[in-house]
N, C-alpha and C positions, 0 to 999 in steps of 0.2 A: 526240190522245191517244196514248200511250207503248205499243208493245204488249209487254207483259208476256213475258216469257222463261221463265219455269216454267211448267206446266201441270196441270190438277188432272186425274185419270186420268178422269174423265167427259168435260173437253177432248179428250183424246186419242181417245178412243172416237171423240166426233165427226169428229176431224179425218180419222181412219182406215177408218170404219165396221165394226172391231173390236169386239167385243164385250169386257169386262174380263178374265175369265176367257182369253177365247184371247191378250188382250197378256198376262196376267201368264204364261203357259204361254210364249210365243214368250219373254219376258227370261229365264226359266230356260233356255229352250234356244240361247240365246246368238243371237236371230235378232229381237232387236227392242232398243233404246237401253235402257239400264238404268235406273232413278229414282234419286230422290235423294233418302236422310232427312232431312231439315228439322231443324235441332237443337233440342234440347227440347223433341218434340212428336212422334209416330206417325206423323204427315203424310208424304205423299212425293209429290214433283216429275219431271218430265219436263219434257227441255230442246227449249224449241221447236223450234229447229234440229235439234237430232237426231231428231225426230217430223218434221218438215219432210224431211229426207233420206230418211228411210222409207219415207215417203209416193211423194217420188218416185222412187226407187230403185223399188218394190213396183209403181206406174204404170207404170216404165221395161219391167220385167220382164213384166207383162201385155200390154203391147204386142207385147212380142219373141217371144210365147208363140202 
């Protein structure tokens, strides 16, 4: 099975254990991957990869900490 490249913002929660509110605070403050509107629809995306780098970057960073 294909793994999917977009993400629905509940994926992301899980992937990060962010809660919604603090990812969508962290993309206004330019400190988390931006989403992506989905054309002709409200919907918005997150690119695996960039949630993937985050992740380990934010990992990276508690380690060092």
């Amino acid at each position: 099975m294909a793994t999917r490249q977009l993400l629905k913002i509940s994926e992301v929660e899980e992937m990060t254990g962010l809660r919604r509110e603090t990812i969508w605070r962290k993309v206004r403050e330019g400190k988390f991957p931006g989403a992506l509107r989905l054309p002709g629809s409200n919907a918005v995306r997150f690119q695996r990869s960039a949630v993937e780098r985050f992740v380990g970057i934010a990992a990276h960073s508690d380690a060092a900490a």
